[in-house]
C-alpha positions as CSV (number, residue, x, y, z in Angstrom):
1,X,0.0,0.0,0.0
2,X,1.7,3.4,-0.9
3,X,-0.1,5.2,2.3
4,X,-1.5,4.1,5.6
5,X,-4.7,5.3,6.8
6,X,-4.8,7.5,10.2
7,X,-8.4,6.2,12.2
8,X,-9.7,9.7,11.6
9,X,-9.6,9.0,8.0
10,X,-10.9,5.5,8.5
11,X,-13.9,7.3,10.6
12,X,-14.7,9.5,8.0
13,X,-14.8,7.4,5.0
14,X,-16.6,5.1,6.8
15,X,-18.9,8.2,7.7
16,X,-18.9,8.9,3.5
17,X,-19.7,5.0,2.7
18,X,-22.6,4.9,5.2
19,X,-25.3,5.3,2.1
20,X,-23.4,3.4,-0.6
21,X,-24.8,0.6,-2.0
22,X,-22.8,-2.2,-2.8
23,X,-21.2,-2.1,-6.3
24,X,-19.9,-5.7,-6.6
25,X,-20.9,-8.8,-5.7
26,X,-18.8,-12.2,-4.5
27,X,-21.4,-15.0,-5.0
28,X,-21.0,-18.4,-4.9
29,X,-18.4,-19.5,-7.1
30,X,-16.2,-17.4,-4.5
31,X,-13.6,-14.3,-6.0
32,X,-13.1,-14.7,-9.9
33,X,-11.1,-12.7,-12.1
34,X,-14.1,-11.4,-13.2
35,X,-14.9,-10.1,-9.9
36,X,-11.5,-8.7,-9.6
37,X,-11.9,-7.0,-12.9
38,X,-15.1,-5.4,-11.3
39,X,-13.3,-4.4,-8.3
40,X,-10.6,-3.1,-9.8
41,X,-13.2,-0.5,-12.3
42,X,-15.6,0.1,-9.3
43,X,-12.0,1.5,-7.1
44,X,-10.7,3.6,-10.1
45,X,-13.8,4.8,-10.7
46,X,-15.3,5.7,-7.3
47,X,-12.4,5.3,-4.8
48,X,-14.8,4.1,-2.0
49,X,-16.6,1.0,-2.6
50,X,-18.8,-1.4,-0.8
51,X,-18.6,-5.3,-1.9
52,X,-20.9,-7.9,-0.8
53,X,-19.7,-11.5,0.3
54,X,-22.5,-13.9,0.0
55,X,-21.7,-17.6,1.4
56,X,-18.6,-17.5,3.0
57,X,-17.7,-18.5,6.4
58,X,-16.0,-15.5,8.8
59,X,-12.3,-17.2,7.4
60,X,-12.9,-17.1,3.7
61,X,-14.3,-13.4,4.2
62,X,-10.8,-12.6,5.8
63,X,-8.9,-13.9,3.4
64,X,-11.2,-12.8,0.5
65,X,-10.6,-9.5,1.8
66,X,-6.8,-9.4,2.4
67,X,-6.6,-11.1,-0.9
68,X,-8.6,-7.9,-2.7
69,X,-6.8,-5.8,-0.5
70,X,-3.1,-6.7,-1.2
71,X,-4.0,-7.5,-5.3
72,X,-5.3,-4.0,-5.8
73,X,-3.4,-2.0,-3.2
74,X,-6.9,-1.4,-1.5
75,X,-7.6,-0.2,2.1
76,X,-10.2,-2.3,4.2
77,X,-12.4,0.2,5.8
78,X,-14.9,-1.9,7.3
79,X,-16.8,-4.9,7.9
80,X,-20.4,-5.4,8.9
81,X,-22.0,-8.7,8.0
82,X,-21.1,-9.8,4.7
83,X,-20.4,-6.2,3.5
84,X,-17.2,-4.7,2.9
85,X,-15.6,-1.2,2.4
86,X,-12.9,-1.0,0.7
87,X,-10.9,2.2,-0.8
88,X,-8.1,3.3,-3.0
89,X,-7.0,6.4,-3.9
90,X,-7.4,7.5,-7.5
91,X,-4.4,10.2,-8.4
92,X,-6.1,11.2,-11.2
93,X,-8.9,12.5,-9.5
């Protein structure tokens, strides 16, 4: 990741993701590279996301998530259920 996050930015883009619906989906044939694909356009294009995580047990959620985290140099914002927010920094925006 090329910068960490303070927990006062954390607070507030968790604050800014609050009415987001999620963008991307992780169904039941688990994290494709489809799914990357979608991640990948969803950060780049919006910066904060939310992805839902249908069918996975509290493990495979964690290591969905660091997985999508480390492969797209993506910050984990929050979980709650089987929703996650993730965010990446767009310097072109």
């Amino acid at each position: 990741m090329t910068k960490t996050l303070d927990s006062a930015q954390k607070r507030r883009l968790r604050a800014a993701a609050h009415n987001l619906k999620p963008v991307v989906m992780v169904g039941s044939q688990g994290y494709t590279e489809a799914v990357g694909k979608a991640i990948d356009e969803a950060l780049t294009t919006h910066e904060l996301i939310k992805v839902r995580l249908r069918g996975m047990d509290t493990d495979d959620k964690k290591s969905t998530i660091a997985a999508i985290c480390d492969q797209f140099d993506a910050h984990h914002i929050a979980s709650i259920g089987g929703i996650v927010v993730l965010y990446r920094e767009n310097p072109e925006q």
